[in-house]
C-alpha positions as CSV (number, residue, x, y, z in Angstrom):
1,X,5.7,-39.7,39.1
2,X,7.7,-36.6,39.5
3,X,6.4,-34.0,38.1
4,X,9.1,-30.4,37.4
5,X,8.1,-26.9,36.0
6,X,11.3,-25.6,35.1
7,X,10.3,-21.7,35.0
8,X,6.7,-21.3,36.5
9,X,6.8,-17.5,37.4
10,X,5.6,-16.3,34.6
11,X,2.2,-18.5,34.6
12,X,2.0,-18.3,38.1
13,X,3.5,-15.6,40.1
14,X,1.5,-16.7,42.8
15,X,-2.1,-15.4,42.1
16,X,-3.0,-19.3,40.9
17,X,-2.7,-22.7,42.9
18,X,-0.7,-25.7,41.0
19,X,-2.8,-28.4,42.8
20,X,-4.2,-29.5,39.5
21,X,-0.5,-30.4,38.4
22,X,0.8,-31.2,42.3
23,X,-2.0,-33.7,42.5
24,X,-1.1,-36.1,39.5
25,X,2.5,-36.9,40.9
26,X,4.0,-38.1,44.1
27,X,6.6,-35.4,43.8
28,X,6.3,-31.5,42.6
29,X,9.2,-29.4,42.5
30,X,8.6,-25.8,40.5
31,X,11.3,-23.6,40.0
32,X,10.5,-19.7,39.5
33,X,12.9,-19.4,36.8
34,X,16.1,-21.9,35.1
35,X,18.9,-20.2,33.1
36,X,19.5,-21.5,29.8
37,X,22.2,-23.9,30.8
38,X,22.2,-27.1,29.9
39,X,24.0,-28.0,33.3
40,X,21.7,-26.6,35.4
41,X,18.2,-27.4,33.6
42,X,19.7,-31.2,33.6
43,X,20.2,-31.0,37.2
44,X,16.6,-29.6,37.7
45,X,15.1,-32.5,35.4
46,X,17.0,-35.1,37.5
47,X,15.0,-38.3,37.5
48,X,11.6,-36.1,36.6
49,X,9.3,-38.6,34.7
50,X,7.4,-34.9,33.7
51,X,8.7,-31.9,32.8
52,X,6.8,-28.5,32.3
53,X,8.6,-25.7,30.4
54,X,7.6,-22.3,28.9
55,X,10.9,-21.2,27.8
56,X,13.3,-23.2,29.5
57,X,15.4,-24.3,26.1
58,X,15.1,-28.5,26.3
59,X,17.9,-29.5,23.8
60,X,19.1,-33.0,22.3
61,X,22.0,-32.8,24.9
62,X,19.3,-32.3,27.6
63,X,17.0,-35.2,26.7
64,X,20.2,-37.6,26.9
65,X,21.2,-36.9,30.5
66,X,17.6,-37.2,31.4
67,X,16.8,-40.8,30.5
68,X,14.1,-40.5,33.1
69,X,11.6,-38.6,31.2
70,X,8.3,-39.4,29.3
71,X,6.2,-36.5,29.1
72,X,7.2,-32.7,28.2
73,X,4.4,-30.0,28.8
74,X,5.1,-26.6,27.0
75,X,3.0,-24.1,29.5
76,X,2.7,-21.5,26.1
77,X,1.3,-22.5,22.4
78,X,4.9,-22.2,20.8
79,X,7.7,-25.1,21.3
80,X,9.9,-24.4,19.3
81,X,12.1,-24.7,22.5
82,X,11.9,-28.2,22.1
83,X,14.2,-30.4,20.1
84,X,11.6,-32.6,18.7
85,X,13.7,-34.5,17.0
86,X,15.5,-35.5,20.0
87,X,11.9,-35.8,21.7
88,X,11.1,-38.5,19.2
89,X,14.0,-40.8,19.1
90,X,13.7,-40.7,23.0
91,X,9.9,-41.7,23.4
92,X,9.3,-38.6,24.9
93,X,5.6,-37.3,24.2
94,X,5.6,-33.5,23.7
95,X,2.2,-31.9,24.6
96,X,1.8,-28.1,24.0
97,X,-1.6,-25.6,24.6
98,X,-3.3,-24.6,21.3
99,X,-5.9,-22.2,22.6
100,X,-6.2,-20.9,25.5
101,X,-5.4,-16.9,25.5
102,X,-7.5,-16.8,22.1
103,X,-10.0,-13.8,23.9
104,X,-6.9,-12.2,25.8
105,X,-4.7,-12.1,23.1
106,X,-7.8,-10.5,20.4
107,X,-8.6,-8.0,23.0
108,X,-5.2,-6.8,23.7
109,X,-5.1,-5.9,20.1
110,X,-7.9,-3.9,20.0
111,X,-6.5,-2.5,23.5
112,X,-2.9,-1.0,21.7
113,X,-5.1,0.1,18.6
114,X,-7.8,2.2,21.1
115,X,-4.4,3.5,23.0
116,X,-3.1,4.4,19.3
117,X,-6.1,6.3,18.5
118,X,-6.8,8.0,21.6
119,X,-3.9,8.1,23.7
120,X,-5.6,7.5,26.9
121,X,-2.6,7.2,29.3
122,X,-0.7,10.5,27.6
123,X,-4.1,12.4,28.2
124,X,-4.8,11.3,31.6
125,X,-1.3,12.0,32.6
126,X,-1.8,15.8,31.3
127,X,-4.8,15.9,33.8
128,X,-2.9,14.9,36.1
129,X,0.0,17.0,35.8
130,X,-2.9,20.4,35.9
131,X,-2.4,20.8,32.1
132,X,-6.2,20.5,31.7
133,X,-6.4,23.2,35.2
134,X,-4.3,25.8,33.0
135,X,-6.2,25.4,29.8
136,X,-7.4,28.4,28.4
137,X,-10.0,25.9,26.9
138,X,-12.1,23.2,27.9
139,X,-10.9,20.5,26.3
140,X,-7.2,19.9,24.3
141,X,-5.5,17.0,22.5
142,X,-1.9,16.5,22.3
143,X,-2.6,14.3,19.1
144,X,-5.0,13.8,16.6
145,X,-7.9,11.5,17.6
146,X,-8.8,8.6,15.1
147,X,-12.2,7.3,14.5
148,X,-12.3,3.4,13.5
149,X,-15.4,3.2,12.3
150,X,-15.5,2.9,8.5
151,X,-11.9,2.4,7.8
152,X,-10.3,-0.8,7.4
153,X,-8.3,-3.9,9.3
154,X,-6.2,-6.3,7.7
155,X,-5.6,-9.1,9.5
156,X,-2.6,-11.9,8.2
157,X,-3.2,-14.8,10.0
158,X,-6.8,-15.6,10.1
159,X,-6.9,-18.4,13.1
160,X,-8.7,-18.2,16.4
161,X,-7.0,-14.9,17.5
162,X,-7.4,-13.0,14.1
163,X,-10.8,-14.5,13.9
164,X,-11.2,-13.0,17.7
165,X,-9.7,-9.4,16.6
166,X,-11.8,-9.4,13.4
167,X,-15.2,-9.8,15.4
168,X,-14.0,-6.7,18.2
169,X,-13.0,-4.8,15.0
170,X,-16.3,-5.3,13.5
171,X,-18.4,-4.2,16.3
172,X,-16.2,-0.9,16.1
173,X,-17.7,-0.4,12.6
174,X,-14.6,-1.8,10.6
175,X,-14.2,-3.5,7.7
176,X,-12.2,-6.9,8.0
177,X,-9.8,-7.9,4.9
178,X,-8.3,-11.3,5.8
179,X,-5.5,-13.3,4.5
180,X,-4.8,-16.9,5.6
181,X,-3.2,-19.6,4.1
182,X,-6.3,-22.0,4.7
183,X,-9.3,-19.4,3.8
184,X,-12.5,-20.6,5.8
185,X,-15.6,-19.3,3.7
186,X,-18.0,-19.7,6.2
187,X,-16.6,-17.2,7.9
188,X,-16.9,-14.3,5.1
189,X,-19.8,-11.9,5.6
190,X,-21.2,-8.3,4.4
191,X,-18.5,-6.5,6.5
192,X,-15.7,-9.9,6.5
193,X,-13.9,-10.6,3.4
194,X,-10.8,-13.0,2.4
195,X,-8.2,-11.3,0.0
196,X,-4.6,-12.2,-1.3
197,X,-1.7,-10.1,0.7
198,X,-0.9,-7.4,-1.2
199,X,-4.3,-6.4,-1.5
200,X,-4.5,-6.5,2.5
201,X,-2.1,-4.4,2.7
202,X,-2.2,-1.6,0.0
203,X,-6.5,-1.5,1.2
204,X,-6.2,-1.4,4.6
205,X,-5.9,1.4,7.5
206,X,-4.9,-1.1,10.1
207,X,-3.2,-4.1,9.7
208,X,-2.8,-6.4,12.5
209,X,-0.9,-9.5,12.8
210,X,-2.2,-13.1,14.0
211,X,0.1,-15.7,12.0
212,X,2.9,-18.1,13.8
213,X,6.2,-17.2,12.9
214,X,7.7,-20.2,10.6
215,X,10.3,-19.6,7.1
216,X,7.7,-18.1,5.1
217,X,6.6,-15.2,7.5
218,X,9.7,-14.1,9.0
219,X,10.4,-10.9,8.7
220,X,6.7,-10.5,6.4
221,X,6.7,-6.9,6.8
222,X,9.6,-5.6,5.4
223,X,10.9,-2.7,3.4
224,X,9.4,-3.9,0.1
225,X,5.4,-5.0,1.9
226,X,5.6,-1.5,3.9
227,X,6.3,0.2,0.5
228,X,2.7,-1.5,-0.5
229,X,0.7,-0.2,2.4
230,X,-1.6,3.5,2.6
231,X,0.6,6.5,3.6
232,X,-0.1,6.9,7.4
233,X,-1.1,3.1,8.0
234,X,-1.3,1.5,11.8
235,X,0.7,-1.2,12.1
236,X,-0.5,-4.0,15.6
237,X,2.1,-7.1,16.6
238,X,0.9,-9.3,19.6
239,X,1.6,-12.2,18.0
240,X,6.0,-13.1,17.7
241,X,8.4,-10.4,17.2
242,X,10.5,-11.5,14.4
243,X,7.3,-11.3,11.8
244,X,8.9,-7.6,11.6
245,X,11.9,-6.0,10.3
246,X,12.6,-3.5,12.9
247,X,14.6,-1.4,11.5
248,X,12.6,-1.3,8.3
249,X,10.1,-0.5,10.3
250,X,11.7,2.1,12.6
251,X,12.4,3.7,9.2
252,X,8.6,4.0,8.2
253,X,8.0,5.3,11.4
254,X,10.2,8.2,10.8
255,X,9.1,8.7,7.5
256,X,5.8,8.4,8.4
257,X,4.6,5.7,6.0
258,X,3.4,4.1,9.3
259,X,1.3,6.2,11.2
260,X,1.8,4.5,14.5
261,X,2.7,0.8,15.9
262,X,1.7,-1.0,18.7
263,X,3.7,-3.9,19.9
264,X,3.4,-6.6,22.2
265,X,6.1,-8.6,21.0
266,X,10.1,-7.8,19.5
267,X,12.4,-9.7,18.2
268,X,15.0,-10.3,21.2
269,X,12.5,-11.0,24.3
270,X,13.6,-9.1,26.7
271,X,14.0,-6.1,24.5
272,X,17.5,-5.5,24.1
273,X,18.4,-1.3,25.2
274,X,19.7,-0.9,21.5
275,X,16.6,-1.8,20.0
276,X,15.6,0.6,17.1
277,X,12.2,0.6,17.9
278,X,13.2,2.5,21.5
279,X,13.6,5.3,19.8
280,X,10.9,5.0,16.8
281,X,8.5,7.8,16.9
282,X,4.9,6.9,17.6
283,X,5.4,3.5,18.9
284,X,4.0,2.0,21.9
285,X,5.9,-1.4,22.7
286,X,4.1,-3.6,25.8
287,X,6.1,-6.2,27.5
288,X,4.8,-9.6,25.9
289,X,2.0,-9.4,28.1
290,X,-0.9,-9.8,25.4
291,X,-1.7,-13.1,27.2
292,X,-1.3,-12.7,30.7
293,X,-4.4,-11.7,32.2
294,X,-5.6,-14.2,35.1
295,X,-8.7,-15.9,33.5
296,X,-5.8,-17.0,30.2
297,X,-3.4,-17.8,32.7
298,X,-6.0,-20.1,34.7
299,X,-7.0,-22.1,31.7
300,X,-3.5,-22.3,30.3
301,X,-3.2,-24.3,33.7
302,X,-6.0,-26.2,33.7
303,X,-5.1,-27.0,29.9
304,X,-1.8,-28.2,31.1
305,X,-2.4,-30.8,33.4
306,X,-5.4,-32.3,31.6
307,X,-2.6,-32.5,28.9
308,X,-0.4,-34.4,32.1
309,X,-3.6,-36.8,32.7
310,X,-4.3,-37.4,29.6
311,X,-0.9,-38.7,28.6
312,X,-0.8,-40.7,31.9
313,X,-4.0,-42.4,30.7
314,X,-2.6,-43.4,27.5
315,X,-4.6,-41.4,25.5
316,X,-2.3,-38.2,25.0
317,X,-3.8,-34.9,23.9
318,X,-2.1,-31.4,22.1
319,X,0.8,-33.8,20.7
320,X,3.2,-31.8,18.9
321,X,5.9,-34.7,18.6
């Protein structure tokens, strides 16, 4: 079998060993990164048998000039990438990786919330520019410091991440209000409650976002859901950038409606230089990164080719097609 990872810089940029994947074909070819042609990603394919993507676009035109393949690997949860469709009428089995950043992702979270409520990296850059040297006292702030303890997170989406975030955010003293589509009772508790949407977000302090982006939850924070929340709310995104309506949001941010925002994600990855949210008061945007650290990576590898043994042993695993 031979075995392609269209763009495997990202997963591994060299910190990791692909031997797990090498080792289950007679021929391994990765490629750091593939434009988005359809000319050059079917060259790459060629006679591949296997193909690994993360967000190498593999459309219907794709799949026909590769009659070759049998088994597509999406190195990320999402794959909408894929043309299913096109997957399907080919016999091509589509395998993607459910959960594997679950504690990453959570803790990241928690991580832009903490930087939001403290602003660690401003402060310690004040140090080290002799601010704190010159003070005429022994301590400042350049903004006001938040306490968590008591107030509390809404989470929409309540699946393994928000479950994650809800647990860190309940050690801190929090209150959890949760809204999910497919409530899980067992998981309420004294300090852990379900509750429909609008009352998540007119009760809550924070509200952070878990859910997969599909029709219904594009764009779910808006100009008419931000009118709903507290004055001064915090809004988290580490989950897909076009759950938000930038410039809605931009707006609030000006206004003040939304206290602060921390981002993982936006709605053009890379972010565009005309991007609102660039010049959004107290908004703190990280480069999609929420699931990067080694340990996630490693697993997501691991995941992967069991996912490539699995479907050579006829017994495919993490189908999506």
């Amino acid at each position: 079998m031979k075995i392609v990872i269209l763009d495997g810089y990202t997963e591994n940029p060299g910190d990791l060993d692909w031997k797990e994947i090498s080792s289950l074909g007679e021929e391994f070819v990765v490629y750091d990164r593939t434009p988005d042609d359809p000319a050059i990603i079917r060259e790459r394919i060629g006679a591949a048998e296997a193909v690994f993507t993360n967000k190498t676009p593999l459309s219907r035109e794709v799949l026909r000039a590769c009659p070759a393949l049998q088994f597509i690997g999406v190195l990320a949860t999402g794959f909408n990438i894929i043309d299913l469709e096109a997957a399907r009428e080919a016999g091509i089995t589509v395998c993607n990786i459910p959960s594997y950043g679950t504690e990453a992702v959570g803790q990241f979270a928690i991580a832009l919330l903490l930087e939001i409520c403290h602003h660690i990296g401003n402060h310690d850059q004040a140090v080290h520019e002799g601010r704190w040297s010159q003070s005429a006292d022994w301590c400042f702030w350049d903004y006001p410091l938040i306490e968590l303890a008591g107030k509390t997170m809404g989470i929409i989406g309540f699946g393994r991440i928000g479950q994650c975030t809800g647990r860190i955010a309940q050690a801190l003293g929090m209150r959890v209000l949760a809204y999910d589509q497919y409530p899980n009772a067992s998981l309420e508790s004294e300090h852990c409650h379900y509750a429909d949407l609008d009352t998540v977000l007119r009760e809550s302090d924070v509200i952070a976002l878990h859910c997969p982006l599909t029709p219904e939850t594009e764009r779910i924070i808006n100009a008419e859901s931000l009118e709903k929340m507290k004055e001064g709310v915090i809004l988290l995104n580490n989950s897909r950038g076009p759950l938000i309506d930038e410039e809605a949001l931009c707006e609030a941010l000006r206004s003040g409606k939304v206290a602060a925002a921390g981002l993982d994600v936006v709605s053009m990855e890379p972010i565009r230089p005309d991007n609102p949210l660039l010049a959004a008061p107290n908004c703190i945007i990280t480069p999609h990164i929420s699931w990067a650290s080694r340990e996630s990576r490693a697993r997501l590898m691991h995941i992967a080719a069991e996912n490539l043994k699995a479907f050579q042993a006829g017994k495919p695993q993490n189908v999506v097609s």
